[in-house]
C-alpha positions in Angstrom: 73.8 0.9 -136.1 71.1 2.3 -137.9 68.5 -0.5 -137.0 64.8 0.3 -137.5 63.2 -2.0 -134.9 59.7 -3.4 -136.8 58.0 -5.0 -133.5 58.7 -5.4 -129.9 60.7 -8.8 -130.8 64.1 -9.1 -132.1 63.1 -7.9 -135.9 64.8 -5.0 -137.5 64.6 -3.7 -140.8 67.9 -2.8 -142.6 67.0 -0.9 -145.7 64.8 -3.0 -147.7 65.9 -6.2 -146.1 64.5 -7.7 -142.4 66.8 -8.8 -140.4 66.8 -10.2 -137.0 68.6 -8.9 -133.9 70.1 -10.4 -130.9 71.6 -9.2 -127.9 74.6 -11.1 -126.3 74.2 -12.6 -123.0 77.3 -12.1 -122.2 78.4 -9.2 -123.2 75.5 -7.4 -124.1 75.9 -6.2 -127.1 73.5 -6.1 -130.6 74.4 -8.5 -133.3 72.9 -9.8 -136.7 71.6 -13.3 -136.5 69.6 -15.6 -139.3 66.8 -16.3 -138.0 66.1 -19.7 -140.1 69.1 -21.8 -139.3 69.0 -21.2 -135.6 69.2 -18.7 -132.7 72.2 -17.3 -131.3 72.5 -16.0 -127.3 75.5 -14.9 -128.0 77.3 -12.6 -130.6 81.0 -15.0 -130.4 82.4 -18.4 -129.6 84.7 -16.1 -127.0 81.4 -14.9 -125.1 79.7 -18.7 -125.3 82.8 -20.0 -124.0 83.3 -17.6 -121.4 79.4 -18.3 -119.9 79.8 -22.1 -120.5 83.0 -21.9 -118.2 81.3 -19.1 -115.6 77.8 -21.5 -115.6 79.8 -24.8 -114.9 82.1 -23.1 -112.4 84.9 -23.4 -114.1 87.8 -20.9 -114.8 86.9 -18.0 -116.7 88.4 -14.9 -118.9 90.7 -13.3 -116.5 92.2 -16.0 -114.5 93.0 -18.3 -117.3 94.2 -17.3 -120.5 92.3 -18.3 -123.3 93.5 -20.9 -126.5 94.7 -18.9 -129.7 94.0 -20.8 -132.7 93.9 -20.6 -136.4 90.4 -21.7 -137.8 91.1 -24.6 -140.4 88.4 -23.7 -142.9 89.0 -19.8 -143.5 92.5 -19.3 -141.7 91.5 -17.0 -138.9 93.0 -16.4 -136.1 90.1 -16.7 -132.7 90.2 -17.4 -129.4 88.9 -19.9 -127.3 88.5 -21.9 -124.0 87.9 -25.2 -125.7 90.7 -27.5 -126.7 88.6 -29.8 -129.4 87.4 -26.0 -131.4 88.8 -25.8 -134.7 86.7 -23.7 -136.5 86.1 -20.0 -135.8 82.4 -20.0 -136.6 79.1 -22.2 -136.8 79.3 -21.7 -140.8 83.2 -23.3 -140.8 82.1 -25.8 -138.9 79.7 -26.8 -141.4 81.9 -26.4 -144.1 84.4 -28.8 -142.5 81.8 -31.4 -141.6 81.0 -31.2 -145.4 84.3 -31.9 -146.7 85.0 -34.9 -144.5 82.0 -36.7 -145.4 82.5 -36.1 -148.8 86.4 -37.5 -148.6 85.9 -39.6 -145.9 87.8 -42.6 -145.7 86.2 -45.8 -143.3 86.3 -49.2 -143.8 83.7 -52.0 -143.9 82.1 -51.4 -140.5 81.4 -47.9 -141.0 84.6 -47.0 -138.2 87.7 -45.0 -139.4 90.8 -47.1 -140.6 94.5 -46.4 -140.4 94.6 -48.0 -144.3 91.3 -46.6 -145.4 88.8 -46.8 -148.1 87.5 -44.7 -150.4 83.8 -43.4 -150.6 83.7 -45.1 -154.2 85.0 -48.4 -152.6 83.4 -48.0 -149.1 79.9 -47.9 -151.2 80.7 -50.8 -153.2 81.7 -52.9 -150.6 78.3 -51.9 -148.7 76.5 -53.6 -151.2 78.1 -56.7 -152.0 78.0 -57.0 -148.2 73.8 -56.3 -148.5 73.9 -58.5 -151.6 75.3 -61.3 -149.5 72.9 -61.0 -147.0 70.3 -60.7 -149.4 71.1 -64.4 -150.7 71.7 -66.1 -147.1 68.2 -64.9 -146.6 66.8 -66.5 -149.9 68.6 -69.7 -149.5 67.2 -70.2 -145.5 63.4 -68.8 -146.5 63.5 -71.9 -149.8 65.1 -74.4 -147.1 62.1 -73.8 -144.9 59.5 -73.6 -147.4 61.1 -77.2 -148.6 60.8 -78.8 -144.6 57.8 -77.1 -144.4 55.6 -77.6 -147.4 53.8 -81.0 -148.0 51.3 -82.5 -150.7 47.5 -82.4 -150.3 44.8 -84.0 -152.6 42.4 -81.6 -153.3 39.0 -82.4 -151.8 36.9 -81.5 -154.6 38.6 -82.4 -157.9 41.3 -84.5 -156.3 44.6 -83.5 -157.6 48.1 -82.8 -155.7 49.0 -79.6 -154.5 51.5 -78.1 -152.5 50.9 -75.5 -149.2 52.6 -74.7 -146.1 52.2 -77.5 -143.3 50.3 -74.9 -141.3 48.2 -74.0 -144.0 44.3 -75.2 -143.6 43.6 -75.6 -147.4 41.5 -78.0 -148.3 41.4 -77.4 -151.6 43.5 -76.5 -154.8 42.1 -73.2 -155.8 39.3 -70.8 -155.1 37.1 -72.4 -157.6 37.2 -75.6 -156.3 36.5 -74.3 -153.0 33.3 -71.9 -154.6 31.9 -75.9 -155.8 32.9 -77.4 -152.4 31.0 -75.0 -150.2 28.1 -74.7 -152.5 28.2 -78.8 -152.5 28.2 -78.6 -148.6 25.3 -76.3 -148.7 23.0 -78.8 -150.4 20.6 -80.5 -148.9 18.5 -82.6 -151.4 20.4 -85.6 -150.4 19.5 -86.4 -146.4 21.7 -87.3 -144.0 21.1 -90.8 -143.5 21.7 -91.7 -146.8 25.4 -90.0 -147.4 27.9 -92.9 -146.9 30.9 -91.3 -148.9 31.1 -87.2 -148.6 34.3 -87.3 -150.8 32.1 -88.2 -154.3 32.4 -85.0 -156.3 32.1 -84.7 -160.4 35.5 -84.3 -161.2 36.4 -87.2 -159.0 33.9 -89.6 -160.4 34.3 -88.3 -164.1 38.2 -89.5 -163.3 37.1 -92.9 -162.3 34.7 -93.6 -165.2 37.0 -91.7 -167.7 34.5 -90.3 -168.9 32.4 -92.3 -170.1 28.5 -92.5 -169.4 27.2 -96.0 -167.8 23.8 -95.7 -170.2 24.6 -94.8 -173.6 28.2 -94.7 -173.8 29.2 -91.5 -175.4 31.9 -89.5 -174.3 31.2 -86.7 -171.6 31.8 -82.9 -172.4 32.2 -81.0 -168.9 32.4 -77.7 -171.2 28.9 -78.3 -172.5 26.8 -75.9 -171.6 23.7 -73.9 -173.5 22.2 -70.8 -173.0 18.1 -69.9 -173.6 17.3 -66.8 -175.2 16.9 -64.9 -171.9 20.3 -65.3 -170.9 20.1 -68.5 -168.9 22.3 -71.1 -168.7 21.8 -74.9 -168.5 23.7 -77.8 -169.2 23.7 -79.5 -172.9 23.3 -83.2 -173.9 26.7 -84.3 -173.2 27.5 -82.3 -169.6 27.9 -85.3 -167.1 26.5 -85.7 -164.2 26.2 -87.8 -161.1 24.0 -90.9 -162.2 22.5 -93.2 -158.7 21.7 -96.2 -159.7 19.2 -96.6 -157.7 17.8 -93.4 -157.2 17.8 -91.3 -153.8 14.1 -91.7 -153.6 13.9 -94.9 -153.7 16.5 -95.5 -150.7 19.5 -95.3 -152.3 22.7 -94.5 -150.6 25.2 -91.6 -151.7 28.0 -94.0 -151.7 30.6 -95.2 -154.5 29.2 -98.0 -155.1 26.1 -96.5 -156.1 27.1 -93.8 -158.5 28.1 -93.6 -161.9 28.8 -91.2 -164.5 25.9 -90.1 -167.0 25.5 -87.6 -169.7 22.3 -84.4 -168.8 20.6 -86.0 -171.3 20.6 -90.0 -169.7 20.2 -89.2 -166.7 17.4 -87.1 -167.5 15.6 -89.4 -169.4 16.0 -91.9 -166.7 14.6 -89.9 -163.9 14.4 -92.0 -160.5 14.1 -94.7 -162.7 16.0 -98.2 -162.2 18.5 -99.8 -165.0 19.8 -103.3 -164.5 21.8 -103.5 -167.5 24.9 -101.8 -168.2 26.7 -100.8 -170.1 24.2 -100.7 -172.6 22.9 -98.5 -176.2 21.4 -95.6 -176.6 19.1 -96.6 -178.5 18.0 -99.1 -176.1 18.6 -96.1 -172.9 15.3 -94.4 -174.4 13.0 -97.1 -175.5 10.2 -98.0 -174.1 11.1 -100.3 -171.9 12.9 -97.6 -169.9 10.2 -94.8 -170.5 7.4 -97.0 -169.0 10.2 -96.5 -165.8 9.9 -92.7 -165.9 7.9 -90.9 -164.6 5.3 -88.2 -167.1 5.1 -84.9 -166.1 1.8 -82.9 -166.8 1.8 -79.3 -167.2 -1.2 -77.2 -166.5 -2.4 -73.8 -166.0 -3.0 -71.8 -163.0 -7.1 -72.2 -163.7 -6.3 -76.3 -164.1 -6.3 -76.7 -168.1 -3.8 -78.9 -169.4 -1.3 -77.7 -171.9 1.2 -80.8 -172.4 2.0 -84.1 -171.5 5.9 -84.8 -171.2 8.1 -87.8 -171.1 10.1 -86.8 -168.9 11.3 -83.6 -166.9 14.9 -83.8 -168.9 12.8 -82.7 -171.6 10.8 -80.2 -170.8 14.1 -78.4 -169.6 15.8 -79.1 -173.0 12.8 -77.1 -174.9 11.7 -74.7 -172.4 15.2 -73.8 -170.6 13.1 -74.4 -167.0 15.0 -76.2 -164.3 14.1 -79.7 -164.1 15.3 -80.1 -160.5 12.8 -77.3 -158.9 10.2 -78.9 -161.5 10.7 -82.4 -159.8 11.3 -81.1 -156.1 7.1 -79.5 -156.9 5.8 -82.6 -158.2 6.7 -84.6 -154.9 5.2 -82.1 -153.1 8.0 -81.0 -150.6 7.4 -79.2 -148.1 9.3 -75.8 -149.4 7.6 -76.2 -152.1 4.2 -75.4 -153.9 2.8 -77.0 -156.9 3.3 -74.3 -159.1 6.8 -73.6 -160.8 7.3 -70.8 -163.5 3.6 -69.8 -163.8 2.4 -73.5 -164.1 1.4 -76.6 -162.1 2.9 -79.3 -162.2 2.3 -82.6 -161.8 3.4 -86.9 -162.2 1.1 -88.7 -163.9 0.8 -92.7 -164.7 2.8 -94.0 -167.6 
């Protein structure tokens, strides 16, 4: 045939083009194969039918005449043992698979129909069937959520909210739970003295609407200041939770015992005790209360004093240092020293 073999396998060149070459089981004979769609044994349906029949021990070419038909793709006439052949070749079988699926006719399960449908019709139908279950699913899944979902107060700024009944929220957002945890964490209050562990800012601002017990001015919980270096602390008006009688003298972290005061109050009043309420501002800073507070002295590392002041509220006002680690030095705690942002600090008599 003119075959130049390239290799000891079944390659051949023929002319410029490499081909592949096979040699029939069955027959034995040499015949051009591609080698990409898939690998022959045998050069005819005839010879594959002949072996299928001879390997199964059936009746083969010579003592049972062979089916004649007429391929329905090309029109060819071929031969074969196999009653359910139709097409003549591998590639007219493929051709016939093609143009059934693209005219075939089945109904809404996907199974052939004596009435039929077309592929046009057959698609639609598939997806108002999908859209259908789409919406059976949505309705059940909001049925559930609507069995299943139940209101919570929010433990830290005590609104409503909604969550699953499985859920283990405790809170209505990640904020609130960023405050809660940090609240948890804190440890200037002991033990002994919490009676109510629900008293939170937002909660007791609700209660006293806002107002401070002392002065009576209106609290701001968006007031906040920032010192030249960047840090920030609270301004005059930022409320805070006011004991009325103070955790160092014995006083209980309860309800009854807290109000709602503005930075600048409550620092003014210090761990002092007020027995009037409400009452001016003017009256809040006279010196009748100041003789209650307690004076902080500042002083060197070396011992000199630099200042006298009123009160700790003010030297963080001025100086943007925090009062709280200024007071936790001056009574001496144990995690403490004396010294706070390269000074000593210390109470001294009224």
């Amino acid at each position: 045939m003119g075959y130049i073999y390239y290799s000891l396998f079944s390659y051949a060149w023929k002319g410029d083009k490499m081909i592949c070459i096979g040699k029939c089981k069955m027959c034995g004979c040499e015949f051009e194969y591609d080698k990409k769609t898939r690998t022959k044994n045998y050069c005819s349906h005839k010879c594959r039918d002949i072996a299928y029949r001879t390997r199964n021990n059936l009746n083969t070419y010579g003592r049972y005449k062979p089916l004649v038909k007429q391929c329905e793709v090309c029109g060819k006439t071929f031969e074969t043992f196999r009653d359910p052949v139709v097409t003549c070749s591998h590639e007219c079988s493929q051709i016939r698979k093609h143009n059934l699926d693209k005219g075939r006719r089945r109904d809404g399960h996907g199974r052939k129909s004596k009435t039929g449908l077309s592929l046009e019709e057959y698609n639609l139908k598939r997806k108002q069937q999908a859209q259908e279950r789409s919406d059976v699913k949505r309705i059940e899944r909001i049925w559930y959520d609507a069995i299943h979902t139940e209101a919570r107060i929010c433990e830290w700024c005590g609104d409503t909210f909604y969550c699953k009944d499985n859920d283990k929220r405790k809170t209505c957002s990640l904020e609130c739970s960023r405050k809660r945890s940090n609240a948890q964490r804190d440890k200037r209050i002991p033990k002994e003295q919490i009676v109510d562990k629900d008293i939170t800012l937002p909660r007791l601002y609700r209660r006293d609407k806002g107002v401070c017990y002392i002065c009576g001015c209106i609290c701001d919980l968006n007031d906040w200041k920032t010192t030249i270096g960047g840090q920030k602390y609270p301004g005059d008006n930022r409320p805070e939770i006011e004991h009325v009688v103070p955790i160092s003298r014995g006083g209980l972290h309860s309800w009854d015992n807290v109000r709602l005061a503005c930075h600048k109050c409550n620092s003014e009043k210090a761990d002092g005790i007020i027995k009037i309420e409400p009452m001016s501002h003017e009256f809040a800073i006279s010196e009748r209360w100041q003789d209650q507070a307690k004076k902080t002295a500042q002083y060197t590392l070396d011992g000199e004093l630099v200042r006298i002041w009123k009160s700790t509220g003010e030297i963080e006002r001025e100086l943007g240092l925090n009062s709280k680690r200024i007071q936790s030095v001056c009574r001496h705690d144990k995690s403490r020293t004396g010294n706070a942002f390269g000074f000593h600090w210390e109470y001294v008599e009224a």
